[in-house]
GUFIFI-59376 format. One record per residue (C-alpha): residue in one letter; x, y, z; chain; residue number from 1. Coordinates in nm, 4 decimals, padded with zeros to 6 digits, m for minus. Layout:
<rs>
<r "A",<X,Y,Z>,"A",NUM>
...
</rs>
This chain:
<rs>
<r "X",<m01.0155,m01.7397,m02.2694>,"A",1>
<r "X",<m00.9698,m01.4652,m01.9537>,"A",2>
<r "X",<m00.6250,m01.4095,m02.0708>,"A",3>
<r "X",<m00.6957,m01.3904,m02.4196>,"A",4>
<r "X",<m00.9593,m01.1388,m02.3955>,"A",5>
<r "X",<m00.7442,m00.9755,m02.1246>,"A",6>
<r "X",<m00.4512,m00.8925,m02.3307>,"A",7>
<r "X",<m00.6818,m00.8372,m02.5907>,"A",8>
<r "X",<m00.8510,m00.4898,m02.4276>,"A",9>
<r "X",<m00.4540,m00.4083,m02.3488>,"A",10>
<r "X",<m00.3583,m00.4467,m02.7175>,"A",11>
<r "X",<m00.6678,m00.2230,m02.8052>,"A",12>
<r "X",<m00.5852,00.0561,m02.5583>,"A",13>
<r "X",<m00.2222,00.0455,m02.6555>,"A",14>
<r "X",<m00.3605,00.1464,m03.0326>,"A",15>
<r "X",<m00.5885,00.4203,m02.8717>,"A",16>
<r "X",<m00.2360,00.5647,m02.6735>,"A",17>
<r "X",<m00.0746,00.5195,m03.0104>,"A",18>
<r "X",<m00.4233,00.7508,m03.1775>,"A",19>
<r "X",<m00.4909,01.0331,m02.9278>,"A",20>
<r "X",<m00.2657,01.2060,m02.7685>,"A",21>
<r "X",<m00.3698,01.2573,m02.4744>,"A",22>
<r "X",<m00.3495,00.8937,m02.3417>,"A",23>
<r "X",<m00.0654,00.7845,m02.1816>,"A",24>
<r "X",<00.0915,00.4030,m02.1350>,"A",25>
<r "X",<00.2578,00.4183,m01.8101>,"A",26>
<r "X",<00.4592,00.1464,m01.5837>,"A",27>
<r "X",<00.7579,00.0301,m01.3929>,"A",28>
<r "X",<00.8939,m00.3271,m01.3608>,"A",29>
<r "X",<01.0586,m00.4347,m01.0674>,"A",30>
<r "X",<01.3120,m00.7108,m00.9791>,"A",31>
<r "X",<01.5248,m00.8455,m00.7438>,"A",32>
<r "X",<01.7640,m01.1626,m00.6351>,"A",33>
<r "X",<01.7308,m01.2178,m00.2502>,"A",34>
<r "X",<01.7482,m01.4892,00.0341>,"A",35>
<r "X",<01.5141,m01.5150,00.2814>,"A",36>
<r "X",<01.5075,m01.7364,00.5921>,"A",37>
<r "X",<01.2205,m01.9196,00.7444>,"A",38>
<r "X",<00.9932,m01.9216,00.4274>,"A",39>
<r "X",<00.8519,m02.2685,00.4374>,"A",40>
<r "X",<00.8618,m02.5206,00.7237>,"A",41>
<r "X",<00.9797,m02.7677,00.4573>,"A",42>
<r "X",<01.3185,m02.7621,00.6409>,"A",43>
<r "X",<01.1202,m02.8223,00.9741>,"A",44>
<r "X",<00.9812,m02.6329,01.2370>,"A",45>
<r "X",<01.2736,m02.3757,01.2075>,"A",46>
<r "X",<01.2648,m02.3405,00.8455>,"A",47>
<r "X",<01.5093,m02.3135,00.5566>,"A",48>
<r "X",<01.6676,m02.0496,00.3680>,"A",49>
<r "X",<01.5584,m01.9839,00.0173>,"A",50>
<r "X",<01.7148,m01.7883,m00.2500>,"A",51>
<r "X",<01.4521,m01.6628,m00.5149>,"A",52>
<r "X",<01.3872,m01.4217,m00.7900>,"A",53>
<r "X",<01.1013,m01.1579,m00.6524>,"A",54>
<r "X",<00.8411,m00.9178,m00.8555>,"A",55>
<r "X",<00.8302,m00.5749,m00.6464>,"A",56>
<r "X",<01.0985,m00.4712,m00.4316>,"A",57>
<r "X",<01.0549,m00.1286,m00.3635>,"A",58>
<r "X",<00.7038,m00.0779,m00.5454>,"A",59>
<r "X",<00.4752,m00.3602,m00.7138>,"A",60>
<r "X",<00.5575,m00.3855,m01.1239>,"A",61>
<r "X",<00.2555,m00.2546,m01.3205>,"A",62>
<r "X",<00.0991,m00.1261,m01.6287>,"A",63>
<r "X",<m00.1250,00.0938,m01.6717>,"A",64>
<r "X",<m00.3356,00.3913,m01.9119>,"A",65>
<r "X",<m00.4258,00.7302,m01.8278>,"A",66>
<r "X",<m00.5818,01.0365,m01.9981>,"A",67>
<r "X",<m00.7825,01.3296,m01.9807>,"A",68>
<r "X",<m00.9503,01.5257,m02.2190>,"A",69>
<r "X",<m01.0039,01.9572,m02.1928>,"A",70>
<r "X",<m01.3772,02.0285,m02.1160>,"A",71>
<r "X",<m01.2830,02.4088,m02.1013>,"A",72>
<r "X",<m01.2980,02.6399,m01.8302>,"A",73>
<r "X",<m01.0752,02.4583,m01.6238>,"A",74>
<r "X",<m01.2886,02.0985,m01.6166>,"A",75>
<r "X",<m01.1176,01.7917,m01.7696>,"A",76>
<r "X",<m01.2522,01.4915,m01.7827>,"A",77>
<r "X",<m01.0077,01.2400,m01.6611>,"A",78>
<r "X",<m00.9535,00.8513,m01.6513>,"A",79>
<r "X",<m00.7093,00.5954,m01.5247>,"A",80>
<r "X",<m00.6901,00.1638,m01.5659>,"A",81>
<r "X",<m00.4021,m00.0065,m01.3908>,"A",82>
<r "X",<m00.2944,m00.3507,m01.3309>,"A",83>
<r "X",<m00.0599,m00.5322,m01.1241>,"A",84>
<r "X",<00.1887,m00.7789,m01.2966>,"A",85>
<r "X",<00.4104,m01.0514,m01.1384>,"A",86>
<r "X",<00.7347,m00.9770,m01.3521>,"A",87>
<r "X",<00.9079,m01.2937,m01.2655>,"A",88>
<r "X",<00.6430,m01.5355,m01.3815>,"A",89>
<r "X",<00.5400,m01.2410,m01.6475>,"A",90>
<r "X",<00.1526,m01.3511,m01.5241>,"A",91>
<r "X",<m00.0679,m01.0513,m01.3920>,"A",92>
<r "X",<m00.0979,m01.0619,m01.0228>,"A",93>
<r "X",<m00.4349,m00.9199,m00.9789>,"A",94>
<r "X",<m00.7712,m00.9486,m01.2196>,"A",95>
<r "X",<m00.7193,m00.7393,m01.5151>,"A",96>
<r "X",<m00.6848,m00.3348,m01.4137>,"A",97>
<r "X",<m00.8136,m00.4575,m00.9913>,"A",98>
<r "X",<m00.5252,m00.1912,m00.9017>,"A",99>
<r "X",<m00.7206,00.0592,m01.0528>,"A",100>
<r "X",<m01.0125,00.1584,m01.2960>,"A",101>
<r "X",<m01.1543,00.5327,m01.2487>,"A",102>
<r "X",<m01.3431,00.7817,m01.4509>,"A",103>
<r "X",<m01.3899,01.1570,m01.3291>,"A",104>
<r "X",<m01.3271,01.5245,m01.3192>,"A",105>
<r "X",<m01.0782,01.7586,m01.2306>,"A",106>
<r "X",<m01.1191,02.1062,m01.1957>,"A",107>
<r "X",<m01.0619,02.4621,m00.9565>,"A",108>
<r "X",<m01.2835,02.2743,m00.6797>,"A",109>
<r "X",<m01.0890,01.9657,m00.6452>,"A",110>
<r "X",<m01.1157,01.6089,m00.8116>,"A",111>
<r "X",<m01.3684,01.3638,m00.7933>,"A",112>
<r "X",<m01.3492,00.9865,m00.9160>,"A",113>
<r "X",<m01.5612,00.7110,m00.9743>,"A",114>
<r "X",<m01.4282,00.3535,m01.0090>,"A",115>
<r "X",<m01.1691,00.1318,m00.8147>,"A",116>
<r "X",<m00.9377,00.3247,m00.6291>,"A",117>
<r "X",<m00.6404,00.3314,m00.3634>,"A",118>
<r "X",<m00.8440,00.5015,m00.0662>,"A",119>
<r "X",<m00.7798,00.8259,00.0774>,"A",120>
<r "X",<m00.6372,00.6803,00.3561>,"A",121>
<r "X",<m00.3794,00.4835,00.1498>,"A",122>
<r "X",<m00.3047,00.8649,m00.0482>,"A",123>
<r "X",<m00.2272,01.1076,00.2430>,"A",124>
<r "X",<m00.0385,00.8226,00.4835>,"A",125>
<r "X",<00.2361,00.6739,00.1919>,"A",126>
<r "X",<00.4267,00.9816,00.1956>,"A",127>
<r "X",<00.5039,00.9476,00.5938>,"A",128>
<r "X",<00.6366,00.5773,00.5530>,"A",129>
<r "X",<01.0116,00.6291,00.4875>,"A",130>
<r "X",<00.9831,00.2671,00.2985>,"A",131>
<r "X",<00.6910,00.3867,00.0311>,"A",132>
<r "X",<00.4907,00.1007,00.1126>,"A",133>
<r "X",<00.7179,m00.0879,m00.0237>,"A",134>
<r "X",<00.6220,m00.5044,m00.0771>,"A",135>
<r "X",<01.0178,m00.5648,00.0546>,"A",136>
<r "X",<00.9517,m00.5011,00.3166>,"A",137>
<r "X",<00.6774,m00.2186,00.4783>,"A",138>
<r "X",<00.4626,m00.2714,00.7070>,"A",139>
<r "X",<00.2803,00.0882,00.6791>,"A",140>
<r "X",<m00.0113,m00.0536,00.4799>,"A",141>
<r "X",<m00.0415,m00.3555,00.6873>,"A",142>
<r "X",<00.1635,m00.5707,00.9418>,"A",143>
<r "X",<00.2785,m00.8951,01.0013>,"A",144>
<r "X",<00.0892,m01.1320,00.7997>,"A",145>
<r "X",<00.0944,m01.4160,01.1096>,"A",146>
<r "X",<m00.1487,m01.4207,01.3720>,"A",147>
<r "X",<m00.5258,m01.3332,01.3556>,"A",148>
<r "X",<m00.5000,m01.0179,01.1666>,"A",149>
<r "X",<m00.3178,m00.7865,00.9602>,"A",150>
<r "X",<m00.3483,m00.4581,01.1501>,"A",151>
<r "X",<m00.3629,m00.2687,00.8356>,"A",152>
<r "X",<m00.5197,00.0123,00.6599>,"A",153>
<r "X",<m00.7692,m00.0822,00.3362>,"A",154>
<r "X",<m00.5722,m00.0445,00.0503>,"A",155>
<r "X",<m00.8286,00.0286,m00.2399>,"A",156>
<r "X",<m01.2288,00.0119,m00.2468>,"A",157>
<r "X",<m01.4239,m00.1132,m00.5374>,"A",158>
<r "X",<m01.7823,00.0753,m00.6123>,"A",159>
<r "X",<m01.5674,00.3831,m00.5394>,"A",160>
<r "X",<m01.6808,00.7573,m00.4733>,"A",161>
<r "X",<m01.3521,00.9726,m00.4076>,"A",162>
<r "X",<m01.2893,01.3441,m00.3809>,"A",163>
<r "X",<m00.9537,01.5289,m00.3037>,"A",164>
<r "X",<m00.9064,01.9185,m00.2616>,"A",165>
<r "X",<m00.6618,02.1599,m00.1093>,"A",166>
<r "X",<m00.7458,02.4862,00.0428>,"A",167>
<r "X",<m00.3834,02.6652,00.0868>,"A",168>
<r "X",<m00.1769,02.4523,00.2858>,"A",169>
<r "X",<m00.4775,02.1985,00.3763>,"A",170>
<r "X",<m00.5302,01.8975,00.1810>,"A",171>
<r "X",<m00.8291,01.6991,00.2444>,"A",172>
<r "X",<m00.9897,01.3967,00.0718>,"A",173>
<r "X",<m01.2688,01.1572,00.1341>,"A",174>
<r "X",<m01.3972,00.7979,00.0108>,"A",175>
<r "X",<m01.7079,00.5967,m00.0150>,"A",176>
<r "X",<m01.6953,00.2482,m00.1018>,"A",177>
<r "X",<m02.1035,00.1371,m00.1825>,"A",178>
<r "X",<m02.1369,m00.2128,m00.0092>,"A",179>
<r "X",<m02.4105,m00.3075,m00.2774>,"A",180>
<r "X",<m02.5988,m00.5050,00.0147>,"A",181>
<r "X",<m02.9485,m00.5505,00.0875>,"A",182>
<r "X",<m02.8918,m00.2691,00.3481>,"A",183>
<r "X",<m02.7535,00.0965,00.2855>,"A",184>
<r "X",<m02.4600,m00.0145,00.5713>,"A",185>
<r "X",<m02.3680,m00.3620,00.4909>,"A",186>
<r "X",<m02.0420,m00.3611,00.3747>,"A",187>
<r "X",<m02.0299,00.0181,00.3361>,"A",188>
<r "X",<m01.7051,00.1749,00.3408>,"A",189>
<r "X",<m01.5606,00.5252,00.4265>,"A",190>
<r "X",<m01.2509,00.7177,00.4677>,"A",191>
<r "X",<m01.1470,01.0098,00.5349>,"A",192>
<r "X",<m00.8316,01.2740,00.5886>,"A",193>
<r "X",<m00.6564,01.5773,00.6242>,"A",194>
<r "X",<m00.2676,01.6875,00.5564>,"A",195>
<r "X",<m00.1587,02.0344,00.6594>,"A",196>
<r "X",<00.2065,02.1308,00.5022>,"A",197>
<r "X",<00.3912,02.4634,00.6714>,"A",198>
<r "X",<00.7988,02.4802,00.5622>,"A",199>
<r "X",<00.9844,02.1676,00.6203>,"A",200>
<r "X",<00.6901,02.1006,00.8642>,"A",201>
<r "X",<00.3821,01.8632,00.7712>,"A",202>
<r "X",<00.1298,01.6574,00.9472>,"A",203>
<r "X",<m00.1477,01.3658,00.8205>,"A",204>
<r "X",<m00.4499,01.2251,01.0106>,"A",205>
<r "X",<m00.6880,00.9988,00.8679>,"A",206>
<r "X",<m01.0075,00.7425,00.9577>,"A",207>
<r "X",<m01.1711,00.4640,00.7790>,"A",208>
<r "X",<m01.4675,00.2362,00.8581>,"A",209>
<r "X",<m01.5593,m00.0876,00.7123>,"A",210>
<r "X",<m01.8671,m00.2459,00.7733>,"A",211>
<r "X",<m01.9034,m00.5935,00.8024>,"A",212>
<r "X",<m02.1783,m00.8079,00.6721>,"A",213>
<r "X",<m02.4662,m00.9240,00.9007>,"A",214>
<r "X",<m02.4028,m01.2597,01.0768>,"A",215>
<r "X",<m02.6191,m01.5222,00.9058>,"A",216>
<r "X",<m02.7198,m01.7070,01.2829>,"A",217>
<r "X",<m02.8052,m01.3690,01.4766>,"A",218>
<r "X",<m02.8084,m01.0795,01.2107>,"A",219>
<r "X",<m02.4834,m00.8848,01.3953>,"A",220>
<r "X",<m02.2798,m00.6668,01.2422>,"A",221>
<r "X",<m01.9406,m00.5986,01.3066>,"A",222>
<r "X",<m01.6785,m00.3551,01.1948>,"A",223>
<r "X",<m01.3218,m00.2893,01.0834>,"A",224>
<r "X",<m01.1697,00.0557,01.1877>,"A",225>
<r "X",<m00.8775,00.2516,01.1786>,"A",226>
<r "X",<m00.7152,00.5722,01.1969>,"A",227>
<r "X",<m00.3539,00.7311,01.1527>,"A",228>
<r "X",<m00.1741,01.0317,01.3279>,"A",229>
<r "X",<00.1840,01.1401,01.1050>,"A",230>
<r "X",<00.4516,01.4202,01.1019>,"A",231>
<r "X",<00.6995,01.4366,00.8893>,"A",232>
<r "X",<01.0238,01.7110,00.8282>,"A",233>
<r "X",<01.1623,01.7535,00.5165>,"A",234>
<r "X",<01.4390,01.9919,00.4613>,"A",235>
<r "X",<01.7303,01.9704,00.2281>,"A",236>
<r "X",<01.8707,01.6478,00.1910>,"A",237>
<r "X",<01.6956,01.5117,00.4938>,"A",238>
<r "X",<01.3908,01.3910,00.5584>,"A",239>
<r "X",<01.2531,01.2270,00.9023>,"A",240>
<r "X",<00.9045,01.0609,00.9132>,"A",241>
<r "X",<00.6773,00.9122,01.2106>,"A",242>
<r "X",<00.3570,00.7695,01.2534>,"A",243>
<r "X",<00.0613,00.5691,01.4123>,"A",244>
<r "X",<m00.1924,00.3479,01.3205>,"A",245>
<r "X",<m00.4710,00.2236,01.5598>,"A",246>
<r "X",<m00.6920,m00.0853,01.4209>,"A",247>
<r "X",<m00.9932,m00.2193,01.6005>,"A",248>
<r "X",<m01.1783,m00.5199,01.4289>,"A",249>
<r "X",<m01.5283,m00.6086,01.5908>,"A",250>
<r "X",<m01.6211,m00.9256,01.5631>,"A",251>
<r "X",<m01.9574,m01.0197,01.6385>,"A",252>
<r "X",<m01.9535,m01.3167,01.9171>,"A",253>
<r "X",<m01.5869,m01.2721,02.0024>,"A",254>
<r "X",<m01.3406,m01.0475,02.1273>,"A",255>
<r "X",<m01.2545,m00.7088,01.9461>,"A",256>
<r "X",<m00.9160,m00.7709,01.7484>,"A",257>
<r "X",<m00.7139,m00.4687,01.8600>,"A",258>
<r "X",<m00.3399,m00.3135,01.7525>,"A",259>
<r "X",<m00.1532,00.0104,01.7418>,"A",260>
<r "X",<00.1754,00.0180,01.4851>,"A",261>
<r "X",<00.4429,00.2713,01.5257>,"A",262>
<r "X",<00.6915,00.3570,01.3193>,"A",263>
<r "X",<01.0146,00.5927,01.2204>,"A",264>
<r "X",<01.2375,00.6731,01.0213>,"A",265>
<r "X",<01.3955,00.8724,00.7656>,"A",266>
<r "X",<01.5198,00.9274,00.4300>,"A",267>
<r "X",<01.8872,01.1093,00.3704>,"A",268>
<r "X",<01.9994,01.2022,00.0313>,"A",269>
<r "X",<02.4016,01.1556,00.0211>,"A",270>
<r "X",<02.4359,01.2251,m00.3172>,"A",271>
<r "X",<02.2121,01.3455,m00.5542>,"A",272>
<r "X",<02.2240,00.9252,m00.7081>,"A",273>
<r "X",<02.2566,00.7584,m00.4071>,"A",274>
<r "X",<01.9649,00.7873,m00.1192>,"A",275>
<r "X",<01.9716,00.5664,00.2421>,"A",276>
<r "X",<01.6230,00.4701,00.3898>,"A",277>
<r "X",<01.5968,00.3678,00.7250>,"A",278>
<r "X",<01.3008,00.2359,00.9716>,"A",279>
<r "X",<01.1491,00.0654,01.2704>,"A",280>
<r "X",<00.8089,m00.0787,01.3025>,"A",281>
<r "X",<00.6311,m00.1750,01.6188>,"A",282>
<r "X",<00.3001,m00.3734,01.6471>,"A",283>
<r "X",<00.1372,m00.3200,01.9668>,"A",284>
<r "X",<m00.0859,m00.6208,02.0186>,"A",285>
<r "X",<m00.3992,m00.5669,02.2555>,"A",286>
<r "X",<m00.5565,m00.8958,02.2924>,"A",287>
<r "X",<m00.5028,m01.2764,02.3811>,"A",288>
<r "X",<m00.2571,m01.4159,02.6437>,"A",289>
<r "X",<00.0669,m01.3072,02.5358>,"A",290>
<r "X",<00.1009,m01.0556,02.2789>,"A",291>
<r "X",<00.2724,m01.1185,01.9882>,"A",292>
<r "X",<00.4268,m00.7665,01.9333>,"A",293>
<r "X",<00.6629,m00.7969,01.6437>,"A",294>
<r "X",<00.9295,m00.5478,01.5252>,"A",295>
<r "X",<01.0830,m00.5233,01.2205>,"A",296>
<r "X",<01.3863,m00.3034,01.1197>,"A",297>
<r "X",<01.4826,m00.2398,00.7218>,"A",298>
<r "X",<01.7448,m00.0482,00.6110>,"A",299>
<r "X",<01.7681,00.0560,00.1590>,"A",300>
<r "X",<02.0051,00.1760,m00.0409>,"A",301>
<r "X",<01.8811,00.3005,m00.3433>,"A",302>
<r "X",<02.1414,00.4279,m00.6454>,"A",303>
<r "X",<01.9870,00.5951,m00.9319>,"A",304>
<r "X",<02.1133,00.5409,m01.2810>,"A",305>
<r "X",<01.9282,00.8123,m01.4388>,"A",306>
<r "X",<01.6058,00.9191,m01.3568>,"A",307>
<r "X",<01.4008,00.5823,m01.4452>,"A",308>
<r "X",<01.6354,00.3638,m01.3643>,"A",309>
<r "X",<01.7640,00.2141,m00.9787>,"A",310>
<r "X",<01.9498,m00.0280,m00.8191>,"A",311>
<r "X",<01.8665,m00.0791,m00.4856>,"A",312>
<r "X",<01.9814,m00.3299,m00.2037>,"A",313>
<r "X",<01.7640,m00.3633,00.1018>,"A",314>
<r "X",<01.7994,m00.5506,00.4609>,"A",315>
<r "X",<01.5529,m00.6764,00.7040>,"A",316>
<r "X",<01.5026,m00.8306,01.0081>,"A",317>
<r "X",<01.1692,m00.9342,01.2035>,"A",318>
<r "X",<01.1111,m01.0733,01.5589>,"A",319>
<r "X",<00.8124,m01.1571,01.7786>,"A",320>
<r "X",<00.7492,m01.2268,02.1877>,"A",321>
<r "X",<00.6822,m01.5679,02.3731>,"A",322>
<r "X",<00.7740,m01.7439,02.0105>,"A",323>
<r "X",<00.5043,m01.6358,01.7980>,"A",324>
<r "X",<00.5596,m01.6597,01.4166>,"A",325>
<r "X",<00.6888,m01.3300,01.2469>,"A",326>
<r "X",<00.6797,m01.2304,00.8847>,"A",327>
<r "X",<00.8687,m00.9816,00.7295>,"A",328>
<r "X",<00.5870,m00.9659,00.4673>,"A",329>
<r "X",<00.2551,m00.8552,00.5001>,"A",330>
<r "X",<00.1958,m01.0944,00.2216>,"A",331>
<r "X",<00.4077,m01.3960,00.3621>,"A",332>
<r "X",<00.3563,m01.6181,00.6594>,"A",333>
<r "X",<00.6764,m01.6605,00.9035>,"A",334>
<r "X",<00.7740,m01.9994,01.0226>,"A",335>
<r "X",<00.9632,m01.8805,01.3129>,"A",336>
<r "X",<00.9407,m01.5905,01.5632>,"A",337>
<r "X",<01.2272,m01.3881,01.3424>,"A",338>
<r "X",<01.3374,m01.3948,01.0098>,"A",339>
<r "X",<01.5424,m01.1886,00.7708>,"A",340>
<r "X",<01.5998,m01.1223,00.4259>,"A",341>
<r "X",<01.8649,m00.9569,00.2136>,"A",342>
<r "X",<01.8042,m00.8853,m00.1504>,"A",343>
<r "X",<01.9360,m00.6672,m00.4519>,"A",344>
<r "X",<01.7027,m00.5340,m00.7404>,"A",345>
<r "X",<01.6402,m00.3008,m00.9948>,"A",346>
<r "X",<01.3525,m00.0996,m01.1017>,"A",347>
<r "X",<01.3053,00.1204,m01.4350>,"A",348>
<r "X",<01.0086,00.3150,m01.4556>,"A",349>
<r "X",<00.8135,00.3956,m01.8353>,"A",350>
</rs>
C-alpha cells in the first residue's frame, strides 16, 4: 500500500510538470560494476572478494521536482521534493522525498526554506571535498563506518528552518532543526557557516550542534558537535582543496567520543572530457587504548560523453592501526583493518 500510494503522488506531480511550466522533473541515475574485498566475513575472519552491481558511484541516483512561481518585485515563491532511489534493485532507498521536501522564498535578501533539508553545513563544505561526497568512496560527510562512531557532519535535518545570503564575496547560511521535544533543547539542532571567495582564492568554516535527548535514569543530556575549517584554489584547469573536521560526541555517563579528519586533494582538468580526482583522508582518533586512525586514498577518472553523460573509473584503498576494522564506506562495515575496491560506472544526469 506505501508503494502504491508512493508512486502514486510521483505519477500526479509528473502530470503537474507536464501542466505548469514552471515545475521541473529533475534526476541522475548512477551505476557501476566493481569488486570489493573484505565485504562479509563469510569467507572468514579475512573476508572475501565480491564483485557486485552498485547504485551511486560518484553521487546517489535520485528523482526529484522543483518549481517556483514569480511573486513580483523580486520574491518567488519556491519549492523542492527529492528522493533517493537504489537503481540496481530499482526500489527507493529512503522514505518517499526523505532527501528533500522544502517550501520557501527567494528574493534580494537571501533565501529562506522550510522543510527537510541538506544542512548548511553539508552546502558550504561539499565544494572543498575533491571527491563530491561521493558514496564510492568519500569520507567528507562522514568516516569510517567501523568503530564507535562515524565522525561525520549531519547530513540533512527534518523540521527544518534554513536561510542562505551573500553579501559581496561573503556567503553565509544558517539552520535550525526543531527537536519537537517536551523541552525547547531536546533534540534541537543548529548549524551554521561562512564562505569568503577572493580570485582563485576561497575559504569555508562552519559549526553544528545536536542535542541529544535526556537520559531516561538521570535526565542528562548530551551532545553531538562539529565544526570545519577549508581552503580551496581554483584556477584554470586546476583545482587543489583541503580541509578539517573536528567531532566531539558527549555522552552522558561515558567518555566524550572525539575525532579530527583531514583531508586533500585536488581536481585537474586534462582535457576539457576527461578530469582526474585525487585524495587522502585521515581520521585522527582521540579516545580508547589504541586509536584506530584509518586512512583512505581514492583516485577517479571521470570522461564525459556530453554534458549529462560520464564514465568514470575509481580506486580505493583503506587501512587502520593495531588491526582495527576499516571501511572504505561510510555506509559499509570492514572485515579487516584494509580493504580496497576498484569499480567502473556511468552516470547520466536529466
Amino acid at each position: 500500500m506505501k508503494r502504491n500510494l508512493a508512486w502514486g503522488l510521483a505519477a500526479l506531480a509528473c502530470g503537474s510538470a507536464a501542466a505548469q511550466s514552471n515545475v521541473n522533473v529533475y534526476g541522475l541515475v548512477d551505476m557501476n560494476l566493481g569488486i570489493i574485498d573484505k565485504l562479509s566475513d563469510n569467507a572468514g575472519a579475512a573476508g572475501g572478494n565480491t564483485v557486485r552491481v552498485n547504485s551511486g558511484g560518484m553521487n546517489t541516483s535520485r528523482l526529484g521536482f522543483t518549481g517556483s512561481e514569480d511573486l513580483g518585485g523580486g520574491l518567488k515563491a519556491l519549492f523542492q521534493l527529492e528522493m533517493g532511489i537504489a537503481a540496481d534493485t530499482g526500489v527507493a532507498d529512503t522514505p518517499l522525498f526523505k532527501r528533500q521536501a522544502t517550501v520557501g522564498l527567494e528574493g534580494r535578501y537571501g533565501t529562506l526554506l522550510l522543510g527537510r533539508a541538506f544542512t548548511t553545513v553539508y552546502d558550504f563544505v561539499l565544494p572543498y571535498d575533491p571527491m563530491g561526497y561521493a558514496p564510492q568512496y568519500s569520507w567528507a560527510p562522514a568516516g569510517s563506518a567501523t568503530g564507535a562512531s562515524k565522525y561525520g557532519m549531519t547530513f540533512a535535518f527534518d523540521n527544518l528552518v534554513k536561510y542562505a545570503g551573500k553579501t559581496g564575496n561573503l556567503s553565509y547560511g544558517a539552520s535550525y532543526g526543531a527537536g519537537e521535544g517536551s523541552s525547547g533543547g531536546d533534540g534541537a539542532k543548529g548549524a551554521v557557516a561562512v564562505n569568503y571567495a577572493a580570485g582563485p582564492w576561497s575559504a569555508v568554516a562552519t559549526y553544528e550542534r545536536i542535542n541529544g535527548l535526556p537520559d531516561a535514569a538521570t535526565g542528562a543530556r548530551g551532545a553531538t558537535t562539529a565544526w570545519h575549517l577549508g581552503a580551496m584554489y581554483s584556477e584554470g584547469k586546476l583545482k587543489l582543496q583541503a580541509a578539517m573536521r573536528d567531532f566531539r560526541q558527549e555522552v552522558p555517563g561515558s567518555p566524550d567520543l572525539r575525532g579530527t579528519l583531514y583531508w586533500a586533494g585536488s581536481n585537474y582538468k586534462v582535457t576539457p572530457a576527461v578530469t582526474l580526482a585525487g585524495v587522502v583522508y585521515y581520521q585522527d582518533v582521540r579516545h580508547g587504548a589504541q586509536e584506530a586512525d584509518p586512512v583512505m586514498v581514492v583516485g577517479r577518472v571521470r570522461y564525459a560523453l556530453s554534458r549529462r553523460t560520464d564514465l568514470y573509473v575509481t580506486a580505493a584503498y583503506a587501512k587502520a592501526k593495531h588491526g582495527a576494522l576499516a571501511g572504505l564506506a561510510r555506509d559499509e562495515a570492514g572485515y579487516g583493518n584494509r580493504q580496497k575496491s576498484v569499480l567502473a560506472g556511468i552516470q547520466h544526469r536529466f
